[in-house]
N, CA, C and O atoms as a GROMACS GRO file, in nm:
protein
  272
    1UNK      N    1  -1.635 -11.378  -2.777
    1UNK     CA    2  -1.685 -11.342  -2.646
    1UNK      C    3  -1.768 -11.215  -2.659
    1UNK      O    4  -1.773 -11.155  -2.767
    2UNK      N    5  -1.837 -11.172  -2.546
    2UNK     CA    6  -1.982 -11.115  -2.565
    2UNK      C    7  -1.930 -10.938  -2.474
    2UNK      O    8  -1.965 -10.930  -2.357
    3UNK      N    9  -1.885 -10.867  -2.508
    3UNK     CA   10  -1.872 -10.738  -2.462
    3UNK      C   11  -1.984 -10.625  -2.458
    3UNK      O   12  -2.080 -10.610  -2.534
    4UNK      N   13  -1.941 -10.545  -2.343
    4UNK     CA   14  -2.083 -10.426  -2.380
    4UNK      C   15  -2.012 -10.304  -2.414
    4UNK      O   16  -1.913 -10.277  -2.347
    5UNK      N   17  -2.051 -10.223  -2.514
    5UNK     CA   18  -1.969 -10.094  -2.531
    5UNK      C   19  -2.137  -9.974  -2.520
    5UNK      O   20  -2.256  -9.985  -2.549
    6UNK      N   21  -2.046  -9.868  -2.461
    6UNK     CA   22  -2.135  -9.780  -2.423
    6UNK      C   23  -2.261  -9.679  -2.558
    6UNK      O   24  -2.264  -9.556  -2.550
    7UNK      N   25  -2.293  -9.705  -2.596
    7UNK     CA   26  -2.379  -9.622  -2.705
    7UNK      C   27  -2.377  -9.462  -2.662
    7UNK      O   28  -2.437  -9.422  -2.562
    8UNK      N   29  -2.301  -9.376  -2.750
    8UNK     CA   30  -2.336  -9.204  -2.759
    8UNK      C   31  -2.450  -9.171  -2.767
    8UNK      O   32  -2.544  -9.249  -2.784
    9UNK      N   33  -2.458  -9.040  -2.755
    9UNK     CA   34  -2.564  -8.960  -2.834
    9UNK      C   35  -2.717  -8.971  -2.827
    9UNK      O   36  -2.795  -8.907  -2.898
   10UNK      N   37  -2.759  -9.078  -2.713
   10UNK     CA   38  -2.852  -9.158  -2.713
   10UNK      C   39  -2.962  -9.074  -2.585
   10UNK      O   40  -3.079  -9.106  -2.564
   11UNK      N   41  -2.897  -8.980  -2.525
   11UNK     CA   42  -2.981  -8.914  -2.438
   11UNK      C   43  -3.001  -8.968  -2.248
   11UNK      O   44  -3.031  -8.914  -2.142
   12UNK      N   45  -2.952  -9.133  -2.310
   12UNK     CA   46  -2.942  -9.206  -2.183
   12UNK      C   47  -2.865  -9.296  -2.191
   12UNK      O   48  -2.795  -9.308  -2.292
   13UNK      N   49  -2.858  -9.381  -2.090
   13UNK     CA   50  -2.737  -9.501  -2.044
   13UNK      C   51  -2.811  -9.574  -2.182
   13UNK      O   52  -2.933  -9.576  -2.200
   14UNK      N   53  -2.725  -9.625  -2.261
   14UNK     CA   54  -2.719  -9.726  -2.332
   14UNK      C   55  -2.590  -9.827  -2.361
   14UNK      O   56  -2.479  -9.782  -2.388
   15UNK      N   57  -2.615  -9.950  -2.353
   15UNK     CA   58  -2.539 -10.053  -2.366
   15UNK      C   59  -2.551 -10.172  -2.510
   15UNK      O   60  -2.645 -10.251  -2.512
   16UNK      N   61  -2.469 -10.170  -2.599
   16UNK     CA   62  -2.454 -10.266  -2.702
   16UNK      C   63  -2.344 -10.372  -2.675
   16UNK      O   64  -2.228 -10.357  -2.638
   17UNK      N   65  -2.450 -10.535  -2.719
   17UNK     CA   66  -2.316 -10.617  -2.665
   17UNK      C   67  -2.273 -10.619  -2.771
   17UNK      O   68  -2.330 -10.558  -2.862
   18UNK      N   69  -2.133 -10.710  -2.795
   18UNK     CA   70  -2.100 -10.691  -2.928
   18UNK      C   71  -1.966 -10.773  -2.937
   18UNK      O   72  -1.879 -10.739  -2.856
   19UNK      N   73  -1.935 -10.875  -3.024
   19UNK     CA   74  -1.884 -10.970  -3.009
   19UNK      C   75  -1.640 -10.895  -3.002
   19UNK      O   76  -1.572 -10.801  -3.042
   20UNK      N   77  -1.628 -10.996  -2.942
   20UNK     CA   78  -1.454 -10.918  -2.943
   20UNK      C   79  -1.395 -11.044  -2.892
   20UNK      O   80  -1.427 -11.123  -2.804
   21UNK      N   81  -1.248 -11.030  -3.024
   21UNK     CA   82  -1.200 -11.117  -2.928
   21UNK      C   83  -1.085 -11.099  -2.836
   21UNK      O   84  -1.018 -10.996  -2.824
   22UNK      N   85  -1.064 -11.244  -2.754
   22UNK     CA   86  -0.999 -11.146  -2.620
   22UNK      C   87  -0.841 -11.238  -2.640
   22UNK      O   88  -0.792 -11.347  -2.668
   23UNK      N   89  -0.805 -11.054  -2.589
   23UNK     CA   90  -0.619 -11.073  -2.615
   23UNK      C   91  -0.573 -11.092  -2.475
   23UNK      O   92  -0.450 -11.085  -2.486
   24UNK      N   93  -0.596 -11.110  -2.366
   24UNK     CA   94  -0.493 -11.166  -2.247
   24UNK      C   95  -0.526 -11.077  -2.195
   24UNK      O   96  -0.604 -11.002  -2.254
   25UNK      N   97  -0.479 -11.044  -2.056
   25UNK     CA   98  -0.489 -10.922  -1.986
   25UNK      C   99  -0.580 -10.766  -1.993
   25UNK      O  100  -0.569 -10.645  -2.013
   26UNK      N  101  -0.679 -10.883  -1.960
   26UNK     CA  102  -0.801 -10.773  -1.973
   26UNK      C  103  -0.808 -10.675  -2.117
   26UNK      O  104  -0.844 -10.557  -2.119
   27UNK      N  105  -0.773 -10.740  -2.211
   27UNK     CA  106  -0.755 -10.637  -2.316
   27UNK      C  107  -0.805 -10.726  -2.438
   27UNK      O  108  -0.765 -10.841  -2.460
   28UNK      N  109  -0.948 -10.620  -2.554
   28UNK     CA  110  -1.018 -10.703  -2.640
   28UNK      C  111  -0.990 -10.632  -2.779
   28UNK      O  112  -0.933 -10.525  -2.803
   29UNK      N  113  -1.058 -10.739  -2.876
   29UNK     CA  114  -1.031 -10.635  -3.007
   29UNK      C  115  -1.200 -10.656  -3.004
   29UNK      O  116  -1.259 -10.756  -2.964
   30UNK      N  117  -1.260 -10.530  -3.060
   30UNK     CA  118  -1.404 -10.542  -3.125
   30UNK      C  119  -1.394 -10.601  -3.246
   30UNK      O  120  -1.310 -10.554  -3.322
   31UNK      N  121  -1.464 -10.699  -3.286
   31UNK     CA  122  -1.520 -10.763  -3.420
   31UNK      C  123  -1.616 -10.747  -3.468
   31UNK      O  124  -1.626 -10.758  -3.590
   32UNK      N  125  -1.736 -10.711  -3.380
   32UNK     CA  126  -1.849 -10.643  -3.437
   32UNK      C  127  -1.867 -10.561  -3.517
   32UNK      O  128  -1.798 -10.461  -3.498
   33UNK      N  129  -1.949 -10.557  -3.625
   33UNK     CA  130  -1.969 -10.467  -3.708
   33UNK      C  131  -2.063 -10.384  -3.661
   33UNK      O  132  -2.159 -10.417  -3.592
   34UNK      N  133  -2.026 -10.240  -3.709
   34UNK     CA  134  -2.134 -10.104  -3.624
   34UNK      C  135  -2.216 -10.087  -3.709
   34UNK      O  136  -2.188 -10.065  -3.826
   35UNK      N  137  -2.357 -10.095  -3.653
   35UNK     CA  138  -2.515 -10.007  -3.766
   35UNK      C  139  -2.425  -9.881  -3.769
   35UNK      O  140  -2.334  -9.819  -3.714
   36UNK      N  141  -2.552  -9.889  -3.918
   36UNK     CA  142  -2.463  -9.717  -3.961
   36UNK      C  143  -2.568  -9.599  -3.852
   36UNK      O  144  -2.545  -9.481  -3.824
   37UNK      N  145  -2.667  -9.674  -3.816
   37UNK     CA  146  -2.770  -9.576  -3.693
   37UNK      C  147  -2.718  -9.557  -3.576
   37UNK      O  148  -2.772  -9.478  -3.499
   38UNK      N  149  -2.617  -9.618  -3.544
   38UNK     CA  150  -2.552  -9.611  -3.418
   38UNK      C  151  -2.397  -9.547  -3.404
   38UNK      O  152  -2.305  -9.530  -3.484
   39UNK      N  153  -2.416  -9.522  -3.269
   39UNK     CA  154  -2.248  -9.409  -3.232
   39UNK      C  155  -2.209  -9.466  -3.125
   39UNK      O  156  -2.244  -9.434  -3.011
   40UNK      N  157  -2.115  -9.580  -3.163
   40UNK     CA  158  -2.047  -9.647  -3.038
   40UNK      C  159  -1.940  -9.570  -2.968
   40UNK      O  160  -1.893  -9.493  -3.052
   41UNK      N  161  -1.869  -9.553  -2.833
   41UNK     CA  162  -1.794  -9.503  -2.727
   41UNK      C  163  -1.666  -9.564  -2.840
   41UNK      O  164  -1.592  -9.490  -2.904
   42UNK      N  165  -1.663  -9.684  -2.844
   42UNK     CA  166  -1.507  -9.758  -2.946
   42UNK      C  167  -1.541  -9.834  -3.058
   42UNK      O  168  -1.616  -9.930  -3.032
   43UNK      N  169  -1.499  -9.816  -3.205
   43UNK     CA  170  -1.497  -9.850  -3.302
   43UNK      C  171  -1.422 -10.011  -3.345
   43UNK      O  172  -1.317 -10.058  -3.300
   44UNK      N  173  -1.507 -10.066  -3.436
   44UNK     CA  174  -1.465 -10.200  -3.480
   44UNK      C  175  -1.344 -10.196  -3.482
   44UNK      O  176  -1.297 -10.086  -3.513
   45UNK      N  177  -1.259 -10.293  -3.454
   45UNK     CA  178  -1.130 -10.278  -3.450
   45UNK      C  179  -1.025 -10.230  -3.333
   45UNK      O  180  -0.908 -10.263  -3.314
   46UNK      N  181  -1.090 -10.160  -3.278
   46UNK     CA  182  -1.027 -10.071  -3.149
   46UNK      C  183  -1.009 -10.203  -3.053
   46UNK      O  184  -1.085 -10.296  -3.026
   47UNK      N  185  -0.884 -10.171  -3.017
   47UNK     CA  186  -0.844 -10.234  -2.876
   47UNK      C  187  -0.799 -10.208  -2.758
   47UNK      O  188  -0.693 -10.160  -2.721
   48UNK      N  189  -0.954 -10.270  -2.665
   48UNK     CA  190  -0.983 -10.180  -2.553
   48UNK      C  191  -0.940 -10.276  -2.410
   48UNK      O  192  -0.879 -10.381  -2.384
   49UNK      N  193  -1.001 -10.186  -2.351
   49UNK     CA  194  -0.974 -10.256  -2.192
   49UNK      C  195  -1.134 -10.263  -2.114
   49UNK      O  196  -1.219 -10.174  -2.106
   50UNK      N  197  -1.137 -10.394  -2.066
   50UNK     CA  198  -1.297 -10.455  -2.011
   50UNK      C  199  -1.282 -10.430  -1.879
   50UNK      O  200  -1.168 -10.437  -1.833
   51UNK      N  201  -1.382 -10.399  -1.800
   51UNK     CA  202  -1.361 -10.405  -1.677
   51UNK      C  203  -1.540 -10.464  -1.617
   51UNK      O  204  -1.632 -10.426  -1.691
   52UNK      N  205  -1.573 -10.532  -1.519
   52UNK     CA  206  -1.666 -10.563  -1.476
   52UNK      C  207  -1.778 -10.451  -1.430
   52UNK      O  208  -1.740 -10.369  -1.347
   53UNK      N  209  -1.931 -10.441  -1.486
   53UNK     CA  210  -1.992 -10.324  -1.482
   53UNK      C  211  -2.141 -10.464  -1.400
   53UNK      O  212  -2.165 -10.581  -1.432
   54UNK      N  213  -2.188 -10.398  -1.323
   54UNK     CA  214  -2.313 -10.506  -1.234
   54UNK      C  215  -2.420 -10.375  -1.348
   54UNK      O  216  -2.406 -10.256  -1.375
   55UNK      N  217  -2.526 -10.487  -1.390
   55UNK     CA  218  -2.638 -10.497  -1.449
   55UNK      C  219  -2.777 -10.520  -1.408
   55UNK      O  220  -2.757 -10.619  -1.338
   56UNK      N  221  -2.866 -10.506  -1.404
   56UNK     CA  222  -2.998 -10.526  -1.355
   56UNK      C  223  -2.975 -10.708  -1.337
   56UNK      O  224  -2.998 -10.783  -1.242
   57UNK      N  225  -2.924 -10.731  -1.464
   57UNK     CA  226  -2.973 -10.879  -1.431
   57UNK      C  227  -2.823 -10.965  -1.390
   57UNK      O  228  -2.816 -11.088  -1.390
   58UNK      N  229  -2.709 -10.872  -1.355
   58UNK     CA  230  -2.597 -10.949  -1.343
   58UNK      C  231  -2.481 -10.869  -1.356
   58UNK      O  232  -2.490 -10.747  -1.366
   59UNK      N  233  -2.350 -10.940  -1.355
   59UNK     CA  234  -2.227 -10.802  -1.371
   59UNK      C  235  -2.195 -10.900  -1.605
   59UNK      O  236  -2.214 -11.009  -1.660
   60UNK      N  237  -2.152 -10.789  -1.635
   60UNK     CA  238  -2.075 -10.799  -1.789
   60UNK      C  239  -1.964 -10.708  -1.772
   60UNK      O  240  -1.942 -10.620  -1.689
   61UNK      N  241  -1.887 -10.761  -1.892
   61UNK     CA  242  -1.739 -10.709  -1.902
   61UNK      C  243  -1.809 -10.572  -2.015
   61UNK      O  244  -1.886 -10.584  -2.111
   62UNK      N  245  -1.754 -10.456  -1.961
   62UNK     CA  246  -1.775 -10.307  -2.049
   62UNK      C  247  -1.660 -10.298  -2.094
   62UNK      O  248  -1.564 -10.355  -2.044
   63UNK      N  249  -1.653 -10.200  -2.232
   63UNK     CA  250  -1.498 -10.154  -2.262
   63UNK      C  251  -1.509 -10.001  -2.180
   63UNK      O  252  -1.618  -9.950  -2.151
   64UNK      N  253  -1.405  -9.953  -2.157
   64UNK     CA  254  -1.382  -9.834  -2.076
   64UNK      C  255  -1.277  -9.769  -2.142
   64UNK      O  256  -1.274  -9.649  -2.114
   65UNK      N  257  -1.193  -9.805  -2.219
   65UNK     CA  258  -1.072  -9.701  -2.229
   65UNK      C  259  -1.001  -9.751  -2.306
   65UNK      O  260  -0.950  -9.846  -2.245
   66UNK      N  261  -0.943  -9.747  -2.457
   66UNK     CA  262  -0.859  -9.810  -2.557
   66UNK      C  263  -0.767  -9.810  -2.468
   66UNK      O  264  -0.735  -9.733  -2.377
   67UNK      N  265  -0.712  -9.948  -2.525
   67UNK     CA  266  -0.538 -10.026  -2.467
   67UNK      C  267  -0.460  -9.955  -2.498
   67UNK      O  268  -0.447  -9.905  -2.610
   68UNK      N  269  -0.407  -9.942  -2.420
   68UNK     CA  270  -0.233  -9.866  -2.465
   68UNK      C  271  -0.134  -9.927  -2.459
   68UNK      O  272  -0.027  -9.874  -2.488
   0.00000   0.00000   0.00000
């Protein structure tokens, strides 16, 4: 499944989708592998929590906050 995680350091809103798979209750693992040019908000592996973010062209699931 197709997630967006927030891009750092970037000066502005940036969004990377990035593949994860999904554990039940709103809660994903990232599988994507990270460019070494890039500074993602949550790291491959991390398991986060999605919540619905509206987009120019639609709403996508964002990660917001590692699972606890």
């Amino acid at each position: 499944m197709t997630i967006y995680i927030e891009l750092v350091n970037e000066g502005t809103n940036c969004w990377r989708p990035v593949e994860a798979k999904g554990l039940g209750e709103g809660r994903f693992q990232i599988v994507s592998s990270q460019p070494d040019d890039e500074d993602w908000q949550f790291k491959p592996g991390d398991i986060i929590e999605c919540r619905k973010k509206q987009f120019q062209d639609g709403f996508c699931l964002v990660a917001y906050k590692l699972a606890s």
